[in-house]
C-alpha positions in Angstrom: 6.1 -12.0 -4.4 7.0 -9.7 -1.3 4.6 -8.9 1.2 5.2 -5.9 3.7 2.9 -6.3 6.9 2.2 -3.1 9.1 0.6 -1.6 12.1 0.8 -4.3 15.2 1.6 -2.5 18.3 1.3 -2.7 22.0 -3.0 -2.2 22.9 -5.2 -2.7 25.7 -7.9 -4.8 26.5 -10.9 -3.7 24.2 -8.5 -1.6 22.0 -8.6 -1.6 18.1 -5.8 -1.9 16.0 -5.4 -1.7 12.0 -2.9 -4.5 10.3 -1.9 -3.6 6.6 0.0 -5.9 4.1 1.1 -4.4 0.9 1.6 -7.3 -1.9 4.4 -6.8 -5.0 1.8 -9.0 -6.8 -2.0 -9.3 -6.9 -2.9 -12.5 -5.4 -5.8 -14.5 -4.2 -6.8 -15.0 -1.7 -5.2 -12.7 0.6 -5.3 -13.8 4.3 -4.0 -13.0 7.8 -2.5 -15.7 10.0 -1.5 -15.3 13.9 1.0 -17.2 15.8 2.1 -17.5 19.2 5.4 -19.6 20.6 4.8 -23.2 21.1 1.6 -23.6 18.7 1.0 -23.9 15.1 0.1 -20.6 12.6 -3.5 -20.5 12.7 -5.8 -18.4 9.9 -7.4 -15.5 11.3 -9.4 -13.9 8.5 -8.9 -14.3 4.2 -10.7 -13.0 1.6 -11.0 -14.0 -2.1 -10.4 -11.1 -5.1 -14.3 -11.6 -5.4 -14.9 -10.3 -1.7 -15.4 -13.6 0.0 -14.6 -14.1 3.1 -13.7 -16.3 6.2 -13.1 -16.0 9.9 -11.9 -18.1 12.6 -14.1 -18.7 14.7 -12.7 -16.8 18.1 -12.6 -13.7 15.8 -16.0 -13.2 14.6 -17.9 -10.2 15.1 -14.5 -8.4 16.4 -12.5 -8.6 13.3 -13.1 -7.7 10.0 -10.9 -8.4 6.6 -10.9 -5.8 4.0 -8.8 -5.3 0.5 -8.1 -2.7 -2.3 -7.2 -4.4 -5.0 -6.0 -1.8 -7.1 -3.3 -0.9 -4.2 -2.6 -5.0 -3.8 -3.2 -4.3 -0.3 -5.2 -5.6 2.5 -6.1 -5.1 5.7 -7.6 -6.5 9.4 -9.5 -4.4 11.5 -9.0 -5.3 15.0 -11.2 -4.2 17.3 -12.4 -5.7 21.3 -9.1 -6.9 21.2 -8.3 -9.1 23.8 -4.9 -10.5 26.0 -5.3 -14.2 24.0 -5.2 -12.1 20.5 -1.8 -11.6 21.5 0.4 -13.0 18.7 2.8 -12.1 15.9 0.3 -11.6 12.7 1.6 -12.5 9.1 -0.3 -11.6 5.5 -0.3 -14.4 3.2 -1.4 -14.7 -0.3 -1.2 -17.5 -3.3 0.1 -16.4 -6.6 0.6 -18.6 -9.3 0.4 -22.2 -6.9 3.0 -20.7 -4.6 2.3 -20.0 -1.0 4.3 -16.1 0.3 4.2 -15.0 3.6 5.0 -11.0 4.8 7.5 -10.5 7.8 4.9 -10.7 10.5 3.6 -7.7 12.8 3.8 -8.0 16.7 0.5 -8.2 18.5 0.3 -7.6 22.0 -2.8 -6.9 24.3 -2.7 -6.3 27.5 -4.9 -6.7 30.4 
């Protein structure tokens, strides 16, 4: 399965940004991870093929997760961003037991 992540950028404070992961296969769930140098790849948001979802915790209220399913793509919407949201953002989905990760998109907020 390839995953093709899209739209990080360079934002300030209290910006919005729009992430996009396009998925060579439909899997499920389909979630968005951050990381930052030193510390561990942490979720952000996923959602389930039946529309459920999950949030961290720092997230909530600012974020949302969405997906077409038909296009195997999903998305974050990013919005009150703020200078510890800085990270790079990977897409990850399960398909068939296996674990696939996207490239990872560059998020950088700054004060």
């Amino acid at each position: 399965v390839q995953l093709q992540a899209s739209g990080g950028g360079l934002v300030q404070t209290g910006g919005s940004l729009r992430l996009s992961c396009v998925a060579s296969r439909r899997g499920n769930p389909m979630g968005w991870y951050r990381q930052v140098p030193g510390k561990q790849r942490e979720l952000v948001a996923r959602i389930t093929s039946g529309g459920s979802t999950d949030y961290a915790d720092s997230v909530k209220g600012r974020f949302t997760i969405s997906r077409d399913i038909a296009k195997n793509t999903w998305y974050l919407q990013m919005n009150s961003l703020k200078p510890e949201d800085t990270a790079v953002y990977y897409c990850n989905t399960f398909w068939f037991g296996r674990n696939y990760w996207g490239q990872g998109t560059l998020v950088t907020v700054s004060s």
